[in-house]
Every structure is written in C-alpha cells, then in structure tokens.
NURO-239025 format. One record per residue (C-alpha): residue number from 0; residue in three letters; x, y, z. Coordinates in Angstrom, 2 decimals. Example, Ala and Ser with C-alpha at 12.3 -4.5 7.8 and 13.67 -1.06 7.14 Angstrom:
<nodes>
<node num="0" residuo="ALA" px="12.30" py="-4.50" pz="7.80"/>
<node num="1" residuo="SER" px="13.67" py="-1.06" pz="7.14"/>
</nodes>
This chain:
<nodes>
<node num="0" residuo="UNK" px="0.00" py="0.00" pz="0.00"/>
<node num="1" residuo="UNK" px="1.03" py="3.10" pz="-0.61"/>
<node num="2" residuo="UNK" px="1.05" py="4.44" pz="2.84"/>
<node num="3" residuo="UNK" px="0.08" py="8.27" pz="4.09"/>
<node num="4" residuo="UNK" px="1.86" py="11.16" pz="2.13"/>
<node num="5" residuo="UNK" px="4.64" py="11.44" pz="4.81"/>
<node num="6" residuo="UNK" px="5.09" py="7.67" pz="4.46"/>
<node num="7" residuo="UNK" px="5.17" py="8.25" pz="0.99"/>
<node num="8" residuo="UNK" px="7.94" py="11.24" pz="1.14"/>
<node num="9" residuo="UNK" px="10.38" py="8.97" pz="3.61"/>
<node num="10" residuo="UNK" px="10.21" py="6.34" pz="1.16"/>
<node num="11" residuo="UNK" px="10.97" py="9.32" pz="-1.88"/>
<node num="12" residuo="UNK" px="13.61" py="10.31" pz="0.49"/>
<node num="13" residuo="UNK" px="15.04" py="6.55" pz="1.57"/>
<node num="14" residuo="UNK" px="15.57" py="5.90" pz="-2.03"/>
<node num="15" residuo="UNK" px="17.99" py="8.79" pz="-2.91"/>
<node num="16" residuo="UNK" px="19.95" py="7.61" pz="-0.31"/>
<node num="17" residuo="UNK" px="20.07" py="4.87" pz="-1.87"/>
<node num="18" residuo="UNK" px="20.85" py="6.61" pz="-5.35"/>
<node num="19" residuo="UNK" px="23.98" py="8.69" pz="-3.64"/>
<node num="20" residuo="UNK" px="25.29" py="5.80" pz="-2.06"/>
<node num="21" residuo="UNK" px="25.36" py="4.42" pz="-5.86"/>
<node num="22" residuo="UNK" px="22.89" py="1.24" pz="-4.29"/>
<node num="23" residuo="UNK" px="19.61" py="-0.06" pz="-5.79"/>
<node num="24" residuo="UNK" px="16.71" py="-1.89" pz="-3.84"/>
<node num="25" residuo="UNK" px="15.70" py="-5.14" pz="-4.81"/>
<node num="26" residuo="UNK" px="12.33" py="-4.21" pz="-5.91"/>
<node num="27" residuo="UNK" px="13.38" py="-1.19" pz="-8.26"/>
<node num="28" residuo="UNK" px="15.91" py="-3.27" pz="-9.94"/>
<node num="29" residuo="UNK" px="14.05" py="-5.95" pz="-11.65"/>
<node num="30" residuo="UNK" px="10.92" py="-3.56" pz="-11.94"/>
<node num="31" residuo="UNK" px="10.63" py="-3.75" pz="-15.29"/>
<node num="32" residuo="UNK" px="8.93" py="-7.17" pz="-15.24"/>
<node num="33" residuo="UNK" px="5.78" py="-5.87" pz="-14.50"/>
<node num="34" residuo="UNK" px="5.33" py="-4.71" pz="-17.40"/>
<node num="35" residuo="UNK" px="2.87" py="-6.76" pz="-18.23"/>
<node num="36" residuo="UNK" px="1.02" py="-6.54" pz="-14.93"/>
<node num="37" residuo="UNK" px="0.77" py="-2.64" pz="-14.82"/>
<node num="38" residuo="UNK" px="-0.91" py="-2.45" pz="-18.09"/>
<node num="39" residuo="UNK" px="-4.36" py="-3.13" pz="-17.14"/>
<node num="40" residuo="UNK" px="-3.77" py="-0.05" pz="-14.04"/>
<node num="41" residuo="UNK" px="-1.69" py="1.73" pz="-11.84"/>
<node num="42" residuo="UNK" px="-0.73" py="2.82" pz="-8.74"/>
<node num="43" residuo="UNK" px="1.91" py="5.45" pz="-8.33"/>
<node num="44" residuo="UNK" px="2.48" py="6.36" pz="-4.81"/>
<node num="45" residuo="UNK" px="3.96" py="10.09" pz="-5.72"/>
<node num="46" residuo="UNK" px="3.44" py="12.58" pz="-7.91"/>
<node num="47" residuo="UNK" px="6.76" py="14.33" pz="-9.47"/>
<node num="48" residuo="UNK" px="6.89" py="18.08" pz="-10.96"/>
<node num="49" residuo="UNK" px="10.70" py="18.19" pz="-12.24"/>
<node num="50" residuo="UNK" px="12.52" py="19.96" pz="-14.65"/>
<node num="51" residuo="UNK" px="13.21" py="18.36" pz="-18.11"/>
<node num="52" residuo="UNK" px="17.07" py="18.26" pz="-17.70"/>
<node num="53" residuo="UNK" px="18.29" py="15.26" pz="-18.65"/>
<node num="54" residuo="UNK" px="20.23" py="14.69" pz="-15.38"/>
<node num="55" residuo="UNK" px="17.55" py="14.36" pz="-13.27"/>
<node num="56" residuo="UNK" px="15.09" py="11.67" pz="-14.08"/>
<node num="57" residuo="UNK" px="12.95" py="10.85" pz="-10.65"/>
<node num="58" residuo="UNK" px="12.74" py="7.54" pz="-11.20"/>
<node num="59" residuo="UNK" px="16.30" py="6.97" pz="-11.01"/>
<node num="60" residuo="UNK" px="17.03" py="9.85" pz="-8.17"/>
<node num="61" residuo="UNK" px="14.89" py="8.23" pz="-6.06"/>
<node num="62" residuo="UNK" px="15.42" py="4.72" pz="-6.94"/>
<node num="63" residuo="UNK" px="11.83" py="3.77" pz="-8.11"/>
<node num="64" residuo="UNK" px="10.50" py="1.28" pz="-10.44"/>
<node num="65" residuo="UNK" px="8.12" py="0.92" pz="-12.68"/>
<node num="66" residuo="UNK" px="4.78" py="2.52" pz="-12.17"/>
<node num="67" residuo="UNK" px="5.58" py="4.01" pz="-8.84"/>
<node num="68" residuo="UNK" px="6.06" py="7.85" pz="-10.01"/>
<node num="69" residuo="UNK" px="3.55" py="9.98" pz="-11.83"/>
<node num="70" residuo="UNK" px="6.34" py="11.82" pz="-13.59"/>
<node num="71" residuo="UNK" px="5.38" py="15.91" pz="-14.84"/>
<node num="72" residuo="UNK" px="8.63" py="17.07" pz="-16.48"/>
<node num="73" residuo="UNK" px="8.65" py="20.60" pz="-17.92"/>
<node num="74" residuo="UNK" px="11.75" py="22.87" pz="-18.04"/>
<node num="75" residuo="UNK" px="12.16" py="25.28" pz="-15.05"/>
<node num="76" residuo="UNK" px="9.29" py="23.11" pz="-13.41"/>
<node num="77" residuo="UNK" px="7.12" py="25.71" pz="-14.01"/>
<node num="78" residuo="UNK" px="3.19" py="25.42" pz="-13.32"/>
<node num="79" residuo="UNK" px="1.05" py="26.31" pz="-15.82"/>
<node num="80" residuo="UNK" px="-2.84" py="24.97" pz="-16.61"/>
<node num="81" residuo="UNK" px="-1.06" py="21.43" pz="-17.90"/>
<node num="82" residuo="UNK" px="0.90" py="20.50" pz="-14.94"/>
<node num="83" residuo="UNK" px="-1.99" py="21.73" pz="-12.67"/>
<node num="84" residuo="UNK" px="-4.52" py="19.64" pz="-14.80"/>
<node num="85" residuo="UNK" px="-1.83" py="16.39" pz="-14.46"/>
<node num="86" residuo="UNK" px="-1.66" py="16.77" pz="-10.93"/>
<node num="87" residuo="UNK" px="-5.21" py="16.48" pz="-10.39"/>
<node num="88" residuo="UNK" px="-5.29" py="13.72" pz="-12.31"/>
<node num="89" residuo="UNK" px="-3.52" py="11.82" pz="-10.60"/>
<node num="90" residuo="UNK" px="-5.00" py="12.79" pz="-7.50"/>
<node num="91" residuo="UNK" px="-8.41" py="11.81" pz="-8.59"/>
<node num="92" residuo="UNK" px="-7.72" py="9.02" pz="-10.71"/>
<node num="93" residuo="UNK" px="-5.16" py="7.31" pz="-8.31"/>
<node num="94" residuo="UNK" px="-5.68" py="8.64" pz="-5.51"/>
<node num="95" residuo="UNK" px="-2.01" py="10.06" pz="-5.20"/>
<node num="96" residuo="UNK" px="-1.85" py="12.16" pz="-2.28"/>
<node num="97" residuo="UNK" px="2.37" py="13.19" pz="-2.26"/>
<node num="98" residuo="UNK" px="3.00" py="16.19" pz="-4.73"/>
<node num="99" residuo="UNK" px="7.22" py="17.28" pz="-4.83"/>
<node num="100" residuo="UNK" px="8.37" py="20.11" pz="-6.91"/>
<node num="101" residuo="UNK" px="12.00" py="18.43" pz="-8.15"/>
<node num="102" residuo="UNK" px="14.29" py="21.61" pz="-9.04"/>
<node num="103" residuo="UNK" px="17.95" py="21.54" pz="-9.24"/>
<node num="104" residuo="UNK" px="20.31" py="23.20" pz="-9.09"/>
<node num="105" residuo="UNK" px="22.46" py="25.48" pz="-11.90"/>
<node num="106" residuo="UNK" px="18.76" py="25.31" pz="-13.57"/>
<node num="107" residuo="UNK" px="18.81" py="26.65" pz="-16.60"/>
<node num="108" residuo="UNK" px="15.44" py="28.11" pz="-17.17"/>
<node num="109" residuo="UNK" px="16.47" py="30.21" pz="-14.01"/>
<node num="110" residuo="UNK" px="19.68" py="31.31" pz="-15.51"/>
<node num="111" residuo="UNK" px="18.23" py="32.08" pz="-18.53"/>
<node num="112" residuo="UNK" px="15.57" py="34.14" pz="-17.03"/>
<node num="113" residuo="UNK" px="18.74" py="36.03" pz="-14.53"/>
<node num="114" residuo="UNK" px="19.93" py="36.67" pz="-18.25"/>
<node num="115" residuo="UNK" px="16.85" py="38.32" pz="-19.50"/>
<node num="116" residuo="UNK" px="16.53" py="40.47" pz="-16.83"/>
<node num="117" residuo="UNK" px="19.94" py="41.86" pz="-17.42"/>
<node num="118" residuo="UNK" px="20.23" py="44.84" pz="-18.81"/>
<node num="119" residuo="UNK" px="20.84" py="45.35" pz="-22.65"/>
<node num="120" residuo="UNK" px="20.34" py="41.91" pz="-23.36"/>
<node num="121" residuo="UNK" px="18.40" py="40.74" pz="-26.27"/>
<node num="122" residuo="UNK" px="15.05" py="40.02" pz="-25.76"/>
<node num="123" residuo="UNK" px="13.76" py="36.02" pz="-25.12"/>
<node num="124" residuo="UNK" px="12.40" py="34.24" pz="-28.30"/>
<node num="125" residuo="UNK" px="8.77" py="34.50" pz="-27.47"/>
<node num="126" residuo="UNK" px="8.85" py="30.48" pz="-27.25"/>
<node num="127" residuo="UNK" px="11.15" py="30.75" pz="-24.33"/>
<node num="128" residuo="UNK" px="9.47" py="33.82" pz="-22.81"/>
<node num="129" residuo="UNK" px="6.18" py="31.26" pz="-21.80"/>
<node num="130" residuo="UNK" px="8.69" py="29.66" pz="-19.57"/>
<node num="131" residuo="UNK" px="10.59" py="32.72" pz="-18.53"/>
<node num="132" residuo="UNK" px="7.46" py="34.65" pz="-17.93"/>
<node num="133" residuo="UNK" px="6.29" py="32.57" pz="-15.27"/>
<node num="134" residuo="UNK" px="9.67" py="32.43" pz="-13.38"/>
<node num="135" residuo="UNK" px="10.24" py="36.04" pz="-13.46"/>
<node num="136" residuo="UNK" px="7.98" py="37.99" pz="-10.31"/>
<node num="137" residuo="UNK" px="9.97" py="35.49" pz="-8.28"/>
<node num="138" residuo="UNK" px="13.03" py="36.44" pz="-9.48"/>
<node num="139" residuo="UNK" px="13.00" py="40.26" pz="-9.84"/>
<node num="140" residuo="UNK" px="12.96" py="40.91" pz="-6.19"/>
<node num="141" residuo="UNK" px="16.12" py="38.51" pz="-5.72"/>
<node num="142" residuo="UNK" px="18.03" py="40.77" pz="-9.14"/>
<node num="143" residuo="UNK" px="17.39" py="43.88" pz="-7.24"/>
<node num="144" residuo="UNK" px="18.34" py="42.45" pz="-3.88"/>
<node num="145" residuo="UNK" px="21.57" py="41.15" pz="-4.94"/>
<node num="146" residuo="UNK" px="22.15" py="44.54" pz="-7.27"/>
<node num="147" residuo="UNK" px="22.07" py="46.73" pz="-4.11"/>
<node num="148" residuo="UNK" px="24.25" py="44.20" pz="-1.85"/>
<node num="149" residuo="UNK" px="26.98" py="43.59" pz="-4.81"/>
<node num="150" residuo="UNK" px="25.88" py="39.93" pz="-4.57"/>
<node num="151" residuo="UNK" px="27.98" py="37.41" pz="-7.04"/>
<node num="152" residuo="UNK" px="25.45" py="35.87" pz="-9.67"/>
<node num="153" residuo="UNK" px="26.17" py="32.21" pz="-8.32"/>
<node num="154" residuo="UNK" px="24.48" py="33.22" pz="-5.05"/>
<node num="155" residuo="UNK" px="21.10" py="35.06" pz="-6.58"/>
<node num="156" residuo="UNK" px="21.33" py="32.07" pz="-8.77"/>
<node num="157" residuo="UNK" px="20.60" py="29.25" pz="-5.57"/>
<node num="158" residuo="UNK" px="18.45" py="31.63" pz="-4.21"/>
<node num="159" residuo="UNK" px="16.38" py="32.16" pz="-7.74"/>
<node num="160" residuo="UNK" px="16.41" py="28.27" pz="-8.18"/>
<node num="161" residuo="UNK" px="14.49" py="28.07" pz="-4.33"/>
<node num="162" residuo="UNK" px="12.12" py="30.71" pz="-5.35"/>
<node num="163" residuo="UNK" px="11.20" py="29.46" pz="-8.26"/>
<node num="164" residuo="UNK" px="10.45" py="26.18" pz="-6.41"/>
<node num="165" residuo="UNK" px="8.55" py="27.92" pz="-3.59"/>
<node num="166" residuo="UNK" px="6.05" py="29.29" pz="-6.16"/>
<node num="167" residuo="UNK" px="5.30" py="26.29" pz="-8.14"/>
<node num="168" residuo="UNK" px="4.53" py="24.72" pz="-4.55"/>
<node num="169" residuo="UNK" px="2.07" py="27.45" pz="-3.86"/>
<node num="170" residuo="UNK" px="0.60" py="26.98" pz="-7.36"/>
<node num="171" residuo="UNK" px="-0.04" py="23.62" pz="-6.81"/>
<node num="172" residuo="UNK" px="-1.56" py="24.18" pz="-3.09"/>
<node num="173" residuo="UNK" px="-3.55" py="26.63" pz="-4.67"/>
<node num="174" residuo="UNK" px="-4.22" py="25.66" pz="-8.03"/>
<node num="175" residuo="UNK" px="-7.65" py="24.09" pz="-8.48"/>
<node num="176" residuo="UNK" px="-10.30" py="23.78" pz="-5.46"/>
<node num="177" residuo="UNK" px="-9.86" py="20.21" pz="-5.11"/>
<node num="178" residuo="UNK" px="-6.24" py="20.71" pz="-4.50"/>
<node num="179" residuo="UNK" px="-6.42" py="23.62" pz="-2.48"/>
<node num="180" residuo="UNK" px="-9.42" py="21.16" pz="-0.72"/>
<node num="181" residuo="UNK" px="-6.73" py="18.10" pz="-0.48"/>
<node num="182" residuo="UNK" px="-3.94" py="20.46" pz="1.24"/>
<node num="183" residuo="UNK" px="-6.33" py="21.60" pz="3.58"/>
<node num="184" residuo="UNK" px="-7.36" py="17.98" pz="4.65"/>
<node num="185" residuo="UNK" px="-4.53" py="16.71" pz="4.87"/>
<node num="186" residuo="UNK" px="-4.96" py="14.34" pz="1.90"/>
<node num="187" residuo="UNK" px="-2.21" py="15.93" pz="-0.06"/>
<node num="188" residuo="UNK" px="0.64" py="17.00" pz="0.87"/>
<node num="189" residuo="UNK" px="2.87" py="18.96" pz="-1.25"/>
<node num="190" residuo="UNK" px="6.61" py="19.85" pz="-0.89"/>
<node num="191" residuo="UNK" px="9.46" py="21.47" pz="-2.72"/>
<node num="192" residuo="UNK" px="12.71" py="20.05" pz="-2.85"/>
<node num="193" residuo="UNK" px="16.34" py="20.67" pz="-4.58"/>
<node num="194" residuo="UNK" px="18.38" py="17.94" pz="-6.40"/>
<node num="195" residuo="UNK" px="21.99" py="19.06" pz="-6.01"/>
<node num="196" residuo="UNK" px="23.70" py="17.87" pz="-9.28"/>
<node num="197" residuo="UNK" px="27.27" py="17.16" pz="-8.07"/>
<node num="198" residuo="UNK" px="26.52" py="15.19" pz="-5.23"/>
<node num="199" residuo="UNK" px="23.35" py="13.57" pz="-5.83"/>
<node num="200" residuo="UNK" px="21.53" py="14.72" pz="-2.67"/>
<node num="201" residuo="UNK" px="18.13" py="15.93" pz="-2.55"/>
<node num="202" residuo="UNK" px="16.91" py="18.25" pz="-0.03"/>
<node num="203" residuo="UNK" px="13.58" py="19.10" pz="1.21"/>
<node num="204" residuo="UNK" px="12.83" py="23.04" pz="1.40"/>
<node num="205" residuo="UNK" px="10.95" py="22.96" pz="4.79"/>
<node num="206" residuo="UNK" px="10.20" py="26.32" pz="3.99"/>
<node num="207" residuo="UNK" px="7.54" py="25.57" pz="0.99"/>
<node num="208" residuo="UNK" px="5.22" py="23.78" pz="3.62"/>
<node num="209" residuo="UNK" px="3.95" py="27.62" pz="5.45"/>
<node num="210" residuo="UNK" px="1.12" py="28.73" pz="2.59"/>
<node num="211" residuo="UNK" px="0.70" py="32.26" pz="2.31"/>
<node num="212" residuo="UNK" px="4.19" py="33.85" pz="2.38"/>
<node num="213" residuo="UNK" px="4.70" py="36.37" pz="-0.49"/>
<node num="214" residuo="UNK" px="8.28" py="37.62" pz="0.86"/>
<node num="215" residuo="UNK" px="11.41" py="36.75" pz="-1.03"/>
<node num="216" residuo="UNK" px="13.48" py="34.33" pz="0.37"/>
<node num="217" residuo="UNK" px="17.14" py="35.30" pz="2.20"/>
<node num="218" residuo="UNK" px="19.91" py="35.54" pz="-0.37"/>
<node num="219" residuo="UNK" px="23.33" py="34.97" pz="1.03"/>
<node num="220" residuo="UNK" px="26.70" py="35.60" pz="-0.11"/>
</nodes>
C-alpha cells in the first residue's frame, strides 16, 4: 500500500539515499517485469513536478521502479494549466496524495531568465518567454536584492532556483479547489525540494510547507 503522504515522502527520500550511495533496492531493480502486470492499471504512490534536464530523471534519483512515479517534467518546473490539470489527475484518478516540486540546481530556465533580466540583453524568443514569464515575479525581487548588496550571480542564482520552487509549490496548493481542498485535509501533501547535481543529494525546502508567504526568500553571499 502506498502508505500516508509522509510515508510516501520517507520512502521518496530513503531511495535517494540509496541513489547517492550508488545502491539499488531489490524491488526497483528488476521492476521492469511488471510490465505486463501494470498495463491493465496503476498505482503510483507520488506525484513528481521536475525539470526536463536530462540529469535528473525521478525515477532513477529516487530509486523507483516501474509505475511508482507519476512523472510531470517541464523545463524550469514551471506550473502552468497542464501541470496543474496532471496533478489532479492523478490525484483523482489514483488517488495520489504526495506532490514534490524536483528543481535543481544550476537550472537553466532560471539562468536564462537572470539573463533576461539583465540589462541590454536581447530580448527572449517569445517560445522561451512562456517559460521565462512565469519564473520572473519570483526572481525580480532577488536581481534587485543582490544589485544593491553587490551579490555574485552564483548566489542570486541558488536563491532564484528556491524561489522558483517555492512558487510552483504554492501553485499547486492553490491551483484548483480540489487541490487547495486536499492540502487543507490533509490528503495531499505537497513539498518542494532541490536535487543538487554534483553530489546527488536531494533536499527538502521545509520552507515551501507555510502557505501564504509572499516575501522573497534570504539571499546569502
């Protein structure tokens, strides 16, 4: 069974330590011979919102098999009217109750937005600019932070990466009434986390669980 959503996130969380200690379980491994079995239905016990980089498929992060991850990759996992309408989905049609927003870091949807916003820069092709535009409020306050503290790029650049993280987490919790509904309950829980490309590690933002906070987050140097 799948367990409770915090049951669900220890499990998420067990399983990348098993991917950074370079381990697999015994029940991801051979996983792929139920194929057969999880074609009439499925199960997943989580539901995934990552980027589309190529180095960081969930399945693998957090040592998973087959049909255990409803997987919603978009660059910059951004949340827009598709990744909303996925989530519910699986919510209603499985019954999936764990949401994580998967960013990483050195992201490059985030960079590339930090480049738009500099100044004399060429303008986004528009394609671009529907990511862009949806990473950018959360991002100007951190520019003009860092501009008046003479902060290096590199450190707007993790803080831009957890912003943008913290706002697809509060689109989610607030994205539809039954989601908004399921946080409230308790039947969903939804969480932001960071997958650190160099080592492997992925770390919850405890901050992303308190709704309501419009502030930007501290940037260090």
């Amino acid at each position: 069974m799948p367990g409770t959503p915090t049951e669900c996130l220890q499990r998420l969380l067990e399983g990348n330590q098993r991917f950074v200690a370079n381990v697999r379980s015994d029940e991801s491994a051979p996983s792929h011979f139920r194929r057969t079995e999880l074609a009439a239905s499925q199960k997943p016990f989580a539901v995934i919102l990552g980027c589309s980089d190529s180095r960081v498929p969930a399945e693998i992060v957090f040592d998973q098999g087959l049909g255990e991850l409803f997987v919603i990759r978009v660059a910059g996992n951004i949340v827009a009217p598709s990744q909303l309408a996925s989530v519910e989905f699986a919510a209603q049609a499985f019954g999936t109750g764990l949401v994580v927003v998967l960013g990483h870091s050195q992201c490059g949807a985030v960079s590339a937005t930090l480049d738009d916003l500099t100044p004399d820069r060429p303008e986004a092709p528009q394609t671009l600019n529907s990511i862009i535009s949806r990473i950018r409020p959360v991002v100007v306050p951190l520019v003009e932070l860092g501009s008046v503290n003479q902060l290096p790029r590199e450190a707007i650049m993790r803080a831009a990466v957890r912003a943008n993280i913290r706002a697809s987490v509060d689109a989610i919790q607030r994205g539809t009434a039954l989601l908004e509904k399921m946080v409230t309950s308790g039947e969903m829980l939804v969480v932001g986390a960071e997958y650190d490309l160099a080592t492997g590690q992925v770390e919850l933002l405890q901050a992303l669980r308190t709704r309501g906070s419009t502030s930007p987050p501290p940037v260090s140097k």
